[in-house]
Rosetta silent file (secondary structure, phi, psi, omega in degrees, C-alpha in Angstrom):
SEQUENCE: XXXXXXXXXXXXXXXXXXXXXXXXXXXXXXXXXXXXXXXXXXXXXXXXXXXXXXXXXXXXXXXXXXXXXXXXXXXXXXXXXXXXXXXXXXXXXXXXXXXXXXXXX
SCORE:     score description
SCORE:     0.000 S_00000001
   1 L     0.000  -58.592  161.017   -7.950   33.792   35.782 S_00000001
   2 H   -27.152  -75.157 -161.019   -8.750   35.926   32.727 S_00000001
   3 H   -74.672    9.991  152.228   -5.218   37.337   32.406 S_00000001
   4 H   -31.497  -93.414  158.630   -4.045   33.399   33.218 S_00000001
   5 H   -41.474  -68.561 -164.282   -5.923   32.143   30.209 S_00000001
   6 L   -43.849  -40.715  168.653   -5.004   35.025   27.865 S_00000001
   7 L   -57.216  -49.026  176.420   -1.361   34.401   28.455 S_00000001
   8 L   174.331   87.280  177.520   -1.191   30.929   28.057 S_00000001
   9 L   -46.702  -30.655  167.001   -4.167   28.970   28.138 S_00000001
  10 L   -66.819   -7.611  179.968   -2.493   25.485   28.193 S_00000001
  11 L  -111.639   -8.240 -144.427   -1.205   26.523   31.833 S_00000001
  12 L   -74.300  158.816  155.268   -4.552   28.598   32.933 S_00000001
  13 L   -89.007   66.020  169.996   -6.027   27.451   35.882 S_00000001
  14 L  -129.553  166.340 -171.646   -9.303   25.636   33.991 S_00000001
  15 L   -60.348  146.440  167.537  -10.790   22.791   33.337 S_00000001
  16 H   -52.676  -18.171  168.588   -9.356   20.503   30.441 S_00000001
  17 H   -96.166  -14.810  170.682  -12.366   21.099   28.850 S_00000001
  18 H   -97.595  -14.199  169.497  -12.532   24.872   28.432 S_00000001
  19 H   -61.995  -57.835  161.991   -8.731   24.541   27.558 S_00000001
  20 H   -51.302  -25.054  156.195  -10.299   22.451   24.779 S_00000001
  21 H   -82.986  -26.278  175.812  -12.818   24.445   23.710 S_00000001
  22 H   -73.956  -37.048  154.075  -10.561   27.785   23.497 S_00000001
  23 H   -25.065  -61.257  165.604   -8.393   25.420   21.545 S_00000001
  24 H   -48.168  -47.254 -179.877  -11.035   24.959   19.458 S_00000001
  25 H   -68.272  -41.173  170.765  -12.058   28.858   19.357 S_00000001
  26 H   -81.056  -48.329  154.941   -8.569   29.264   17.908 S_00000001
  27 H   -35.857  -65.749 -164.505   -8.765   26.809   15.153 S_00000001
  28 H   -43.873  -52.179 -161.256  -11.571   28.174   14.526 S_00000001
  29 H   -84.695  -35.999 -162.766  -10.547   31.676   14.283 S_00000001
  30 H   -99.408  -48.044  173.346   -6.988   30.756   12.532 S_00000001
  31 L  -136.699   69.460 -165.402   -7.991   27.764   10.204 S_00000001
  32 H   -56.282  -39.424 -160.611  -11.859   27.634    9.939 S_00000001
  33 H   -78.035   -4.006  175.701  -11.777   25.946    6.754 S_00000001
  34 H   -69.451  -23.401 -145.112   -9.631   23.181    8.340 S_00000001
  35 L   -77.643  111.467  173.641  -12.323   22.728   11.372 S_00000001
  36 L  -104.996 -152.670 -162.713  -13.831   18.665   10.775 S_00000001
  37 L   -94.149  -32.460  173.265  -15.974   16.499   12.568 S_00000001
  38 L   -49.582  -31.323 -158.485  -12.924   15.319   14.437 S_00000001
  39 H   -80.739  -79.708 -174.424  -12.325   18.549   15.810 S_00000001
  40 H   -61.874   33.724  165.848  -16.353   18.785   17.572 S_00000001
  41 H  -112.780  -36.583 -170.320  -16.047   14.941   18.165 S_00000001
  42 H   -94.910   -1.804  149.679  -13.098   15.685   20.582 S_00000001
  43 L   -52.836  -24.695  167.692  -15.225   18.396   22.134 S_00000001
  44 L  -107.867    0.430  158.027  -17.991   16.114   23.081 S_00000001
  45 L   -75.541  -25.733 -173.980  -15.370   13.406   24.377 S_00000001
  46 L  -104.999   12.983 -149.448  -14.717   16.111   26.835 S_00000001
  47 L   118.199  -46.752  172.374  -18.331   17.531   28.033 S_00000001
  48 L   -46.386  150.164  176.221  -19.289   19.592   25.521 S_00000001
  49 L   -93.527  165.489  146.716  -22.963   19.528   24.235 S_00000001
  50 H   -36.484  -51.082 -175.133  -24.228   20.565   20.398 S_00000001
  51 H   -79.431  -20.620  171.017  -25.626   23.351   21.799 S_00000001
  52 H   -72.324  -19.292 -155.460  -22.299   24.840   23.947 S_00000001
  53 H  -115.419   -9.842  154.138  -19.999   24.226   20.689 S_00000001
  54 H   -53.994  -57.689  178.218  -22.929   25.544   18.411 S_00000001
  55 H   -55.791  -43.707 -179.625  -23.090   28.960   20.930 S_00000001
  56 H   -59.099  -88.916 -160.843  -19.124   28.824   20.810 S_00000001
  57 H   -24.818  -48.242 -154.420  -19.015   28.852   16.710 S_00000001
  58 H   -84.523  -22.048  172.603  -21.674   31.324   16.525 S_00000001
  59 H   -58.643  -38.264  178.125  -19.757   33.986   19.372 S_00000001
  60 H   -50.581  -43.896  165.714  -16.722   33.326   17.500 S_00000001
  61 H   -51.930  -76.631 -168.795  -18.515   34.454   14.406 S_00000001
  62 H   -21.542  -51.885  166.962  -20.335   37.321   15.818 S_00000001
  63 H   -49.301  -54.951 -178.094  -16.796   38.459   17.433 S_00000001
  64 H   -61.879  -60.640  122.905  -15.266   38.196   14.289 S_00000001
  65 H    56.186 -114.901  156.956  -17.827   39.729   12.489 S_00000001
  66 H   -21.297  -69.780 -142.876  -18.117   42.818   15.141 S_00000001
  67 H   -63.111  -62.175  168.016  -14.469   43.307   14.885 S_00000001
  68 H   -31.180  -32.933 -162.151  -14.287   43.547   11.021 S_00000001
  69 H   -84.641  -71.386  155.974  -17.353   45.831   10.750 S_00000001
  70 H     6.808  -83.679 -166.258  -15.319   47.699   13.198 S_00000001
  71 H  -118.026   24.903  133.036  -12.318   48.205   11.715 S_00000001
  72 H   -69.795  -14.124  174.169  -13.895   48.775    7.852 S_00000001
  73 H  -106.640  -42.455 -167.167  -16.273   51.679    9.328 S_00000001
  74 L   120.735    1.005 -175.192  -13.800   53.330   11.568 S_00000001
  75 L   -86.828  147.407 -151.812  -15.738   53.184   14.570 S_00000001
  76 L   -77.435  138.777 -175.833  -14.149   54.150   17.635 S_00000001
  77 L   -92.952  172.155 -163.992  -14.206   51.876   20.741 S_00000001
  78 L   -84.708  133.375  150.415  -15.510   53.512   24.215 S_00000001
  79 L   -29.792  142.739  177.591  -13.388   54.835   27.011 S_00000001
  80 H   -67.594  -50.744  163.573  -12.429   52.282   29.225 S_00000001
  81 H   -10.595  -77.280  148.695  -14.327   53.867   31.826 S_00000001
  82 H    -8.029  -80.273 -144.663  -17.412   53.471   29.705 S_00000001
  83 H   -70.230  -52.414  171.342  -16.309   49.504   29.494 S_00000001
  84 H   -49.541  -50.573  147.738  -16.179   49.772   33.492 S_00000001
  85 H   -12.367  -72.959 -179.091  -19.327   51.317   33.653 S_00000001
  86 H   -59.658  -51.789 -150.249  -21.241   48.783   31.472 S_00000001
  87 H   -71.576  -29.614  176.298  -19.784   45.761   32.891 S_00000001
  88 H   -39.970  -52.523 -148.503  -21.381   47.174   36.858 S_00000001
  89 H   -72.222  -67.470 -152.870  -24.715   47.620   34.921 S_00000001
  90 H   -63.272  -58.397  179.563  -24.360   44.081   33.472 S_00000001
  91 H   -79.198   -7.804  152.550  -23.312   42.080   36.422 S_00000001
  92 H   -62.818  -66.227  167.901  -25.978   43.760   38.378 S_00000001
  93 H  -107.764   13.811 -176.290  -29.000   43.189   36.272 S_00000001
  94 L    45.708 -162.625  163.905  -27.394   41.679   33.428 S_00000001
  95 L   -53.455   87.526 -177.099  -29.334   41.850   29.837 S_00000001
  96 L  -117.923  145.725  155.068  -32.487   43.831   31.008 S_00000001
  97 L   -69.895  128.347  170.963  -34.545   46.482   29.653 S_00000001
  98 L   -65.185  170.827  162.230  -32.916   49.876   31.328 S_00000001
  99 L   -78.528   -0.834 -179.098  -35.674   52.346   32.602 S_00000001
 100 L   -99.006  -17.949  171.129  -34.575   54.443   29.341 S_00000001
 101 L   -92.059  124.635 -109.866  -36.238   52.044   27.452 S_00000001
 102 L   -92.191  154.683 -160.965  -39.825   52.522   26.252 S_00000001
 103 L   -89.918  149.601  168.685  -42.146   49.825   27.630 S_00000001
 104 L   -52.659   93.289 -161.303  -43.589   46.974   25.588 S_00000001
 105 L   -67.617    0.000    0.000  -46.902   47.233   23.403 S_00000001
């Protein structure tokens, strides 16, 4: 489904409403200062809530963000391995404190 969407999201197999919200994540990303009320008006015509197209704006930041920060310090991204690695840990226990991490006062 992933490599679906990435390809060409107007054909993915998903709902009309996450077509519309990546729609959205690409305005967003391409002409932010263009982004009105029309734009999150047809987002809540479809399903959306404040709070999913608030969390979409702010990952979109964060991603961008990330990626800048990135590629102005130079830092290197992780073997994919690594990326394999993480994602096990993640879909096992998700966002957890590890056992490497020192217990709470």
């Amino acid at each position: 489904m992933v490599k679906a969407v990435l390809e060409d999201v107007g054909s993915a197999p998903i709902s009309d409403a996450e077509k519309a919200l990546f729609a959205f994540v690409d305005r967003l990303n391409l002409q932010s200062a263009q982004v009105r009320q029309e734009d999150i008006d047809a987002l809540k015509a479809v399903g959306w809530t404040d709070e999913a197209i608030y969390d979409a704006i702010s990952v979109c930041a964060l991603f961008n963000f990330y990626n800048r920060w990135i590629d102005g310090t130079g830092v290197q991204g992780m073997p994919a391995e690594m990326y394999h690695r993480n994602a096990q840990r993640l879909a096992q226990g998700g966002y957890v404190d590890s056992p490497l991490t020192p217990p709470k006062k």
